[in-house]
N, C-alpha and C positions, 0 to 999 in steps of 0.2 A: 776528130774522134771517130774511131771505126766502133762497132758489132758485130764479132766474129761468131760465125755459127757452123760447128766444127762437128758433124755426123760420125763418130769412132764405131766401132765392134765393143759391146759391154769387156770381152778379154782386157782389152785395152784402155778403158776409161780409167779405172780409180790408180795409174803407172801414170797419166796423162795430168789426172787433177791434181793427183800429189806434186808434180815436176811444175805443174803451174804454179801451186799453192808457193813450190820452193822459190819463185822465180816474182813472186809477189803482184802475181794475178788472180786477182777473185772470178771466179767463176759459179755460173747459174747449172744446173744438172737438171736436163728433162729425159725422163723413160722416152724412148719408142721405138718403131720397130718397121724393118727393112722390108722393101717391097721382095726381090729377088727369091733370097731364101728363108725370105719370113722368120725371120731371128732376131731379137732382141739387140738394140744398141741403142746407145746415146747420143744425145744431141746435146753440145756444152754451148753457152751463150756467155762468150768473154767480153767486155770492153775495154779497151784500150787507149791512148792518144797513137797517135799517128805513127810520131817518130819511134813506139814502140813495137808496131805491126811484125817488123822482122823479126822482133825476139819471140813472139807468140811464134807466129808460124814454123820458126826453127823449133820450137820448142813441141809441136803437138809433131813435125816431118821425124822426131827424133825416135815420140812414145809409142807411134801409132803403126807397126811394121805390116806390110804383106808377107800372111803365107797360104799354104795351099789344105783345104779342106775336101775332104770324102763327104761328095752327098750323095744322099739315096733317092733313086729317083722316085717321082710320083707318076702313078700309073695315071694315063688320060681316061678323063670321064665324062664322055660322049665325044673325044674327040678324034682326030687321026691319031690308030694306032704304029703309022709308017715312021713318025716318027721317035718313036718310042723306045729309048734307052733301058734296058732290064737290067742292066750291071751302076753298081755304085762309080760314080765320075770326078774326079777332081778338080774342084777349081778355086781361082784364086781369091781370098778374103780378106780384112784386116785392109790397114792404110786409114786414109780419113780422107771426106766429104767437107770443104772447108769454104764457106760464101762469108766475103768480110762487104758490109755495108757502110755505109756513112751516113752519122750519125748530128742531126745539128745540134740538139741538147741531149742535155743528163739531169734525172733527180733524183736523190735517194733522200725517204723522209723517214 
């Protein structure tokens, strides 16, 4: 039995749960929130049997797409200002963060 722990962008969560739900995996939903650009995302906590691994995985590479987002920079505060970007930047977001563990038991009471 694996526990897959699957870090999305909030865009993409309730596309991802729904596709699991269709696919007949239950899933755990925890709020929180990305180091980088400090924005909001989930963490889903699925478990699985083994032989099922592939199906999860195809199923969150399908819901969870990269694309590219405008951020604004933040100004340095007390830091160097040499490196300091004054115009909005692009960069890339979305995909998913995905660690499958192994799991010896299960219990749901």
């Amino acid at each position: 039995m694996k526990l897959i722990m699957a870090v999305v962008q909030d865009k993409d969560s309730n596309r991802l749960i729904n596709a699991l739900g269709d696919k007949n995996f239950q899933v755990t939903k925890l709020a929180s929130t990305g180091g980088f650009l400090k924005e909001g995302n989930t963490t889903l906590m699925i478990g699985c049997n083994d032989e099922r691994l592939d199906d999860v995985l195809g199923v969150i590479k399908d819901n969870c797409s990269h694309r590219e987002q405008m951020v604004a920079p933040i100004s340095p505060m007390g830091g160097n200002a040499d490196s300091y970007i004054p115009k909005p930047v692009k960069v890339e977001v979305g995909g998913a963060t995905v660690f499958v563990l192994p799991i010896e038991s299960f219990y749901q009471f």
